[in-house]
N, C-alpha and C positions, 0 to 999 in steps of 0.2 A: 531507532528501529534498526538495526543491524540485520541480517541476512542471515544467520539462524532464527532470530526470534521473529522474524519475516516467514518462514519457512513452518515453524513452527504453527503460526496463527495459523495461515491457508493452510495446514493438513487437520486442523482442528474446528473449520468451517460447516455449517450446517447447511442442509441444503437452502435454500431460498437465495432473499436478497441480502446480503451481508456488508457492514463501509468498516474499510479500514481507513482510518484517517492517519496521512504524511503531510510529515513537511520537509519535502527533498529539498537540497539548493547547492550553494558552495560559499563555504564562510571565508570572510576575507578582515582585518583589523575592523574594519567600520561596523563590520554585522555584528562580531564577536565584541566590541566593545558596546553597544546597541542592548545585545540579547546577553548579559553577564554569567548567565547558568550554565553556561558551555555545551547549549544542545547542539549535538554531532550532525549536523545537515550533510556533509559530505559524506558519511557513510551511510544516513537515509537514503541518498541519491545512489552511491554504489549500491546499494541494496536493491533496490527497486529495478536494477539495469541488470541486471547478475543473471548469468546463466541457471543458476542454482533455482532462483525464482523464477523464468519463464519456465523450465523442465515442470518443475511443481504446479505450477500454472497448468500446462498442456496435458500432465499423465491426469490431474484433477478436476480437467475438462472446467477451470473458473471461467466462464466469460468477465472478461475486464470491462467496465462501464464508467462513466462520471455518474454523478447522482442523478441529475435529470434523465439519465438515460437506461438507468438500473431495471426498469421494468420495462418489460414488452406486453402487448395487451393480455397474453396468457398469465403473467404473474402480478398483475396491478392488482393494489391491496383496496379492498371496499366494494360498493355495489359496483 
């Protein structure tokens, strides 16, 4: 997940509850020989930190949440 196509998703957001699913971190010999597919976790991580995505964030008004915490009693889905 890079910082355009980060940028990208959230301007393509609908309204409600939305999960983008990351996996930020920092790769180091042991992770990268571990995970062999060469996923980029360092640029997950710059991604997610990037001014570019908080701006996008704030003019987009997203509230940032974990999953347990995704709804407030106005938008819980069901009776």
């Amino acid at each position: 997940m890079s910082e355009a196509n980060l940028v990208q998703i959230l301007n393509r957001l609908h309204p409600g509850v939305n999960e983008i699913m990351c996996h930020p971190g920092f790769s180091d010999p042991a992770t990268e020989k571990r995970y062999p597919w060469g996923y980029r976790w360092d640029d997950e991580a710059a991604a997610l930190r990037s001014d570019a995505i908080r701006r996008t964030v704030e003019e987009r008004h997203i509230r940032l949440a974990g999953f347990g915490d995704a709804w407030d009693a106005g938008d819980r889905p069901g009776p």
